[in-house]
Biotite code that builds the C-alpha atoms (Angstrom):
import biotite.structure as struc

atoms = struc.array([
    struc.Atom([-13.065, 76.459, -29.301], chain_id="A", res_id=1, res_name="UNK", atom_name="CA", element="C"),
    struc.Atom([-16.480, 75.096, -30.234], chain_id="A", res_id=2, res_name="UNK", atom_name="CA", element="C"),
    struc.Atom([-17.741, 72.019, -32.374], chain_id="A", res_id=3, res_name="UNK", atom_name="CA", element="C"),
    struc.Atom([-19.108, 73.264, -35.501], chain_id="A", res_id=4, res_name="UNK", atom_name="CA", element="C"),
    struc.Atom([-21.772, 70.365, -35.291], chain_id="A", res_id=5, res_name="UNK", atom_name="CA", element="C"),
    struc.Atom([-23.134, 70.626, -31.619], chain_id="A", res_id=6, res_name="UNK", atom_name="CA", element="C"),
    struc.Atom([-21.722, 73.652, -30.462], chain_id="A", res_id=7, res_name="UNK", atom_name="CA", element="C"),
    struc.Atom([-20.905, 72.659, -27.808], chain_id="A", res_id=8, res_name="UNK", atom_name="CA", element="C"),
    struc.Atom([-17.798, 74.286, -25.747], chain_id="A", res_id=9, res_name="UNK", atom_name="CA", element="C"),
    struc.Atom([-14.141, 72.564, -26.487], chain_id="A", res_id=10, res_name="UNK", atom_name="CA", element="C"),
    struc.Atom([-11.349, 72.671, -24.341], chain_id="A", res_id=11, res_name="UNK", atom_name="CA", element="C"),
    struc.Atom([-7.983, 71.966, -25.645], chain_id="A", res_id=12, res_name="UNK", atom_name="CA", element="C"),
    struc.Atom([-5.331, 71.066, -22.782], chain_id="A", res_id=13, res_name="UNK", atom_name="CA", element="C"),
    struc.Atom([-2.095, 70.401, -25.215], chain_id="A", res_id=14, res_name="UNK", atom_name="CA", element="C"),
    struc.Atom([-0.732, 72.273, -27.526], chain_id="A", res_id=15, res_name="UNK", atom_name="CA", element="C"),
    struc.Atom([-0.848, 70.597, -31.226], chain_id="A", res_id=16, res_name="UNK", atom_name="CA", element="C"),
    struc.Atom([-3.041, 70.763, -34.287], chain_id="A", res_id=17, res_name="UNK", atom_name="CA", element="C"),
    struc.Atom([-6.925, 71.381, -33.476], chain_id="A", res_id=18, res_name="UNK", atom_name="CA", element="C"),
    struc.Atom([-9.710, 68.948, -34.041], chain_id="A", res_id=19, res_name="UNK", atom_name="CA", element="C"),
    struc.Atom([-11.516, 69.042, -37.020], chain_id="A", res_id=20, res_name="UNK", atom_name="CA", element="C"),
    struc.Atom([-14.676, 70.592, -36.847], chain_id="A", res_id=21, res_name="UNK", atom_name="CA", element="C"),
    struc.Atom([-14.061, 73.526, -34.669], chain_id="A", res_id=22, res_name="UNK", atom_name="CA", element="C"),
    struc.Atom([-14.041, 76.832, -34.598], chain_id="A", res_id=23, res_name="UNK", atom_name="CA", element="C"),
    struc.Atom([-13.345, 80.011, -32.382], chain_id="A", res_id=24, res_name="UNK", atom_name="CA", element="C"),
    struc.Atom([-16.103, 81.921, -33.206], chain_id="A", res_id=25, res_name="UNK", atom_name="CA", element="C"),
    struc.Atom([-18.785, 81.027, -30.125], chain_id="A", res_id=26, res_name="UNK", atom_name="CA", element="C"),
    struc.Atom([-22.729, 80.722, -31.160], chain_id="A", res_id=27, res_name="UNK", atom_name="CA", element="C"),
    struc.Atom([-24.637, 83.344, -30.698], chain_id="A", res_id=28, res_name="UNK", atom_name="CA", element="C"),
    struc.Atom([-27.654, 81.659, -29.478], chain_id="A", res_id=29, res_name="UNK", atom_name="CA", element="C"),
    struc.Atom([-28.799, 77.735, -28.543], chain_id="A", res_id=30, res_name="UNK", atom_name="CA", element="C"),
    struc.Atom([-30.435, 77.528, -31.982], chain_id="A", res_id=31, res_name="UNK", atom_name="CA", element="C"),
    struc.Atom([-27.275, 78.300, -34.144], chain_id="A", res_id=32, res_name="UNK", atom_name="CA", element="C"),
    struc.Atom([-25.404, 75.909, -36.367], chain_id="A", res_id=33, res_name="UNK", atom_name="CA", element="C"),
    struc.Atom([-22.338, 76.311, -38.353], chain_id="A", res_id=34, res_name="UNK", atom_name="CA", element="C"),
    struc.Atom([-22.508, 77.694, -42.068], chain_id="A", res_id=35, res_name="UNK", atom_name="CA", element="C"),
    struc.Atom([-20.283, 79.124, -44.842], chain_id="A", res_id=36, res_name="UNK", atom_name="CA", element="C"),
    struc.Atom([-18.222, 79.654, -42.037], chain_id="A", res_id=37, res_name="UNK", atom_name="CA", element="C"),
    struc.Atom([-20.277, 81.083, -39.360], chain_id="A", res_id=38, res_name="UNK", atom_name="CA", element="C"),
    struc.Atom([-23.046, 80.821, -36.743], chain_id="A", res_id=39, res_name="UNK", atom_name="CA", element="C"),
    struc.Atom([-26.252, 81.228, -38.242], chain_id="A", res_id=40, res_name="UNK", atom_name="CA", element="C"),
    struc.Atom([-30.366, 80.794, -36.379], chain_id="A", res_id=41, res_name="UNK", atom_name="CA", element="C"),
    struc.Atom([-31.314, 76.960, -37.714], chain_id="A", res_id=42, res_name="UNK", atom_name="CA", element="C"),
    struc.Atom([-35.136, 78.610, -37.835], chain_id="A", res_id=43, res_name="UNK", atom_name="CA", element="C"),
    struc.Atom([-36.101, 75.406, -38.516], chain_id="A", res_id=44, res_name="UNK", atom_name="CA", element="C"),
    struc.Atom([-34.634, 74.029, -35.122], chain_id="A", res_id=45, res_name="UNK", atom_name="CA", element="C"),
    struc.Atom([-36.231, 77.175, -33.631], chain_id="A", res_id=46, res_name="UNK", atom_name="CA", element="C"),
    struc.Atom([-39.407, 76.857, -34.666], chain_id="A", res_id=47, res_name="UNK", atom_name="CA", element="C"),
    struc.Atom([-39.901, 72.890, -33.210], chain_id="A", res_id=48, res_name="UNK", atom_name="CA", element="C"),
    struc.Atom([-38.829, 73.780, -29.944], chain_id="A", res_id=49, res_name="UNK", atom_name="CA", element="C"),
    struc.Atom([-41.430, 76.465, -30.124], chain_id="A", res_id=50, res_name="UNK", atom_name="CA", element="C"),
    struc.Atom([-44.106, 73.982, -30.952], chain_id="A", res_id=51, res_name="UNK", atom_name="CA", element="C"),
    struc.Atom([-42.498, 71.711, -28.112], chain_id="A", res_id=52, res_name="UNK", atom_name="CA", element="C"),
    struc.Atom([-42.729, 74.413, -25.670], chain_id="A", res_id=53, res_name="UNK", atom_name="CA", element="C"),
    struc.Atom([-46.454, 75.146, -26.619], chain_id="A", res_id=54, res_name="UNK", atom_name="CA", element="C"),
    struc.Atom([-47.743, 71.446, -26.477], chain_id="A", res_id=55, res_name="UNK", atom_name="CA", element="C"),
    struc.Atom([-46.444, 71.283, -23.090], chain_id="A", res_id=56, res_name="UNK", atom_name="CA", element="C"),
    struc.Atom([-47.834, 74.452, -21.827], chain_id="A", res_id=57, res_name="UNK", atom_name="CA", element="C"),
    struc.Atom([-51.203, 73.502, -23.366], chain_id="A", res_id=58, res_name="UNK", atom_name="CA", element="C"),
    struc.Atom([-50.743, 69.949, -21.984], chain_id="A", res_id=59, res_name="UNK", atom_name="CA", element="C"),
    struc.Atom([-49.905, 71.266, -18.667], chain_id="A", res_id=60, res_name="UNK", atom_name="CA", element="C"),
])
């Protein structure tokens, strides 16, 4: 199970209904989020770590 928000890993110990918010399907990569009911690349996510990564290296 994974949070459709963070997706982040879930683990369910009891049996019962699941939390809202999850799903089974497991992100493909760290820069996914949850739409229309599937993992998708957030570009937009992908793009400012890239700019992170690239100040730091050039800060370095």
């Amino acid at each position: 199970m994974y949070d459709m928000q963070t997706s982040n890993p879930i683990y369910i110990s009891k049996p019962g209904p699941l939390p809202e918010n999850t799903t089974t399907q497991a992100p493909t990569s760290p820069i996914d989020k949850f739409e229309n009911g599937q993992w998708v690349a957030d570009l937009a996510t992908a793009l400012g770590q890239k700019y992170a990564e690239i100040n730091a290296w050039r800060n370095a």
